[in-house]
PAZAKOL-617240 format. One record per residue (C-alpha): residue number from 1; x, y, z. Coordinates in steps of 0.05 Angstrom, whole numbers, plus 5000, padded with zeros to 4 digits. Layout:
# residues N
<r pos="NUM" xx="X" yy="Y" zz="Z"/>
...
END
This chain:
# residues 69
<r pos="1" xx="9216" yy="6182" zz="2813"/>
<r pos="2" xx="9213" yy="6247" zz="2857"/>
<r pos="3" xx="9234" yy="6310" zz="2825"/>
<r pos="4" xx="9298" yy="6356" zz="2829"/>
<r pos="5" xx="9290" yy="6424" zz="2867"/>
<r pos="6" xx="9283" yy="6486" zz="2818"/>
<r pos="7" xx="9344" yy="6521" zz="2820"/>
<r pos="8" xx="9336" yy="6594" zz="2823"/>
<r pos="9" xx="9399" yy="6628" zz="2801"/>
<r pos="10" xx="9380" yy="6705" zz="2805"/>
<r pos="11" xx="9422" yy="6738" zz="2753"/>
<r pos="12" xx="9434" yy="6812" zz="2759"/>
<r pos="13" xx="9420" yy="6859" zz="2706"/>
<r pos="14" xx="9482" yy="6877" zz="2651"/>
<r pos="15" xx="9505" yy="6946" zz="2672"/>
<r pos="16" xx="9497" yy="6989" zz="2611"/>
<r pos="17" xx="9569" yy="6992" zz="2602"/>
<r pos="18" xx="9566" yy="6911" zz="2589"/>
<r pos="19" xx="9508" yy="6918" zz="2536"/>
<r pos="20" xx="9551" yy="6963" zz="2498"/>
<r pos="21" xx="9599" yy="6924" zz="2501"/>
<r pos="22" xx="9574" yy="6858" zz="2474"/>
<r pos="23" xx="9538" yy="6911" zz="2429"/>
<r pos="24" xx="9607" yy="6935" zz="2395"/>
<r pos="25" xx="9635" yy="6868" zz="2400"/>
<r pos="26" xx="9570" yy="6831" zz="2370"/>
<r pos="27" xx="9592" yy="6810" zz="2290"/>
<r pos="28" xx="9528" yy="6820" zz="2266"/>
<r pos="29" xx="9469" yy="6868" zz="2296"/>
<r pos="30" xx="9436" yy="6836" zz="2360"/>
<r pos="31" xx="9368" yy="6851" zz="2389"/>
<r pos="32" xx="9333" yy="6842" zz="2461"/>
<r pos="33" xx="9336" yy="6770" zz="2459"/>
<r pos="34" xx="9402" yy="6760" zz="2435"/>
<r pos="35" xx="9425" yy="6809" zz="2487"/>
<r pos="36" xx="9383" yy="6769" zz="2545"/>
<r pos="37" xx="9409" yy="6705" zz="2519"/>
<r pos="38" xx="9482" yy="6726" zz="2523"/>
<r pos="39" xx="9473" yy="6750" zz="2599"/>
<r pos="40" xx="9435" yy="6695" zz="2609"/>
<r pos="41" xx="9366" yy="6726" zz="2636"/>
<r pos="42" xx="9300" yy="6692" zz="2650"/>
<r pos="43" xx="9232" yy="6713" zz="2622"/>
<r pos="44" xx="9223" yy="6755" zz="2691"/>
<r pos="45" xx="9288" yy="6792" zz="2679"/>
<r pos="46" xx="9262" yy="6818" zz="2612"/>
<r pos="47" xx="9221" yy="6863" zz="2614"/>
<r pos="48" xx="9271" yy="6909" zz="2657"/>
<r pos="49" xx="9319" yy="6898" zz="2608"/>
<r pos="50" xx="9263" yy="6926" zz="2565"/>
<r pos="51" xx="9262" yy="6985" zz="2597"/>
<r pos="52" xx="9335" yy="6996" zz="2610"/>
<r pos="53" xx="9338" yy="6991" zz="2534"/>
<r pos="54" xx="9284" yy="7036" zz="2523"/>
<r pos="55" xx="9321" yy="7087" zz="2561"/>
<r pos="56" xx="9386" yy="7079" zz="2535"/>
<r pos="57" xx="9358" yy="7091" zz="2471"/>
<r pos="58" xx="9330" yy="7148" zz="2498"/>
<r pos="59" xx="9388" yy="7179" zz="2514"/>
<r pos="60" xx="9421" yy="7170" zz="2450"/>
<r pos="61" xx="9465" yy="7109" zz="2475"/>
<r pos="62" xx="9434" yy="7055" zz="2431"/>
<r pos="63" xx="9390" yy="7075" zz="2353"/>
<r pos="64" xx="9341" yy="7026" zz="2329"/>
<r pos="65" xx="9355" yy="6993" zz="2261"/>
<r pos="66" xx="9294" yy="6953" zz="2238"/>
<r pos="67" xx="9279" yy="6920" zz="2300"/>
<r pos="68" xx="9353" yy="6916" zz="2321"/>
<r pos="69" xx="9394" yy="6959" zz="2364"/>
END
Protein backbone atom coordinates (compact mmCIF):
# COMPACT_ATOMS: atom_id res chain seq x y z
CA UNK A 1 0.00 0.00 0.00
CA UNK A 2 2.15 3.20 -0.67
CA UNK A 3 0.97 6.35 0.85
CA UNK A 4 -0.80 9.56 -0.53
CA UNK A 5 1.35 12.81 -0.77
CA UNK A 6 0.63 15.38 2.17
CA UNK A 7 -1.22 18.04 0.80
CA UNK A 8 -0.10 21.34 1.99
CA UNK A 9 -2.79 23.89 1.47
CA UNK A 10 -1.23 27.21 2.96
CA UNK A 11 -4.14 29.23 4.17
CA UNK A 12 -3.67 32.90 4.64
CA UNK A 13 -4.40 34.62 7.74
CA UNK A 14 -8.25 36.24 8.25
CA UNK A 15 -7.76 39.97 7.75
CA UNK A 16 -9.04 41.54 10.90
CA UNK A 17 -11.95 42.84 9.17
CA UNK A 18 -13.05 38.95 8.63
CA UNK A 19 -12.55 38.02 12.43
CA UNK A 20 -14.90 40.69 13.23
CA UNK A 21 -16.98 39.67 11.15
CA UNK A 22 -17.56 36.03 11.97
CA UNK A 23 -17.19 37.68 15.49
CA UNK A 24 -20.58 39.80 15.10
CA UNK A 25 -22.11 37.13 13.14
CA UNK A 26 -21.03 34.19 15.62
CA UNK A 27 -24.64 33.17 17.73
CA UNK A 28 -22.96 32.49 20.67
CA UNK A 29 -19.35 33.90 21.91
CA UNK A 30 -16.37 32.16 20.05
CA UNK A 31 -12.76 31.88 21.14
CA UNK A 32 -9.24 31.19 19.30
CA UNK A 33 -10.13 27.85 18.30
CA UNK A 34 -13.44 28.37 17.09
CA UNK A 35 -12.11 31.32 15.16
CA UNK A 36 -9.09 29.00 13.61
CA UNK A 37 -11.51 26.29 12.93
CA UNK A 38 -13.89 28.52 10.91
CA UNK A 39 -10.85 29.89 8.66
CA UNK A 40 -9.66 26.73 8.60
CA UNK A 41 -5.95 27.17 10.05
CA UNK A 42 -3.37 24.53 10.99
CA UNK A 43 -1.56 24.23 14.33
CA UNK A 44 1.41 26.40 12.59
CA UNK A 45 -1.05 29.13 11.68
CA UNK A 46 -2.01 29.65 15.33
CA UNK A 47 0.05 31.06 17.11
CA UNK A 48 0.04 34.24 14.66
CA UNK A 49 -3.43 34.29 14.94
CA UNK A 50 -2.48 34.49 18.61
CA UNK A 51 -0.83 37.38 18.29
CA UNK A 52 -3.02 39.19 15.81
CA UNK A 53 -5.60 38.62 18.52
CA UNK A 54 -3.57 39.81 21.16
CA UNK A 55 -3.18 42.99 19.40
CA UNK A 56 -6.51 43.56 18.35
CA UNK A 57 -7.41 43.34 21.78
CA UNK A 58 -4.98 45.68 22.38
CA UNK A 59 -6.28 48.16 20.50
CA UNK A 60 -9.64 48.00 21.82
CA UNK A 61 -11.08 46.01 18.72
CA UNK A 62 -11.86 42.71 20.50
CA UNK A 63 -12.58 42.58 25.05
CA UNK A 64 -12.03 39.35 26.70
CA UNK A 65 -15.05 37.69 28.37
CA UNK A 66 -13.90 34.70 30.49
CA UNK A 67 -11.71 33.21 28.13
CA UNK A 68 -13.79 34.35 25.06
CA UNK A 69 -13.50 37.23 22.87
Amino acid sequence: MTRRPKTSQAHALPSREDILAFLANAPDRAGKNEIARHFHLTASERVPLKRMLKDMQAEGLLETRQRRL
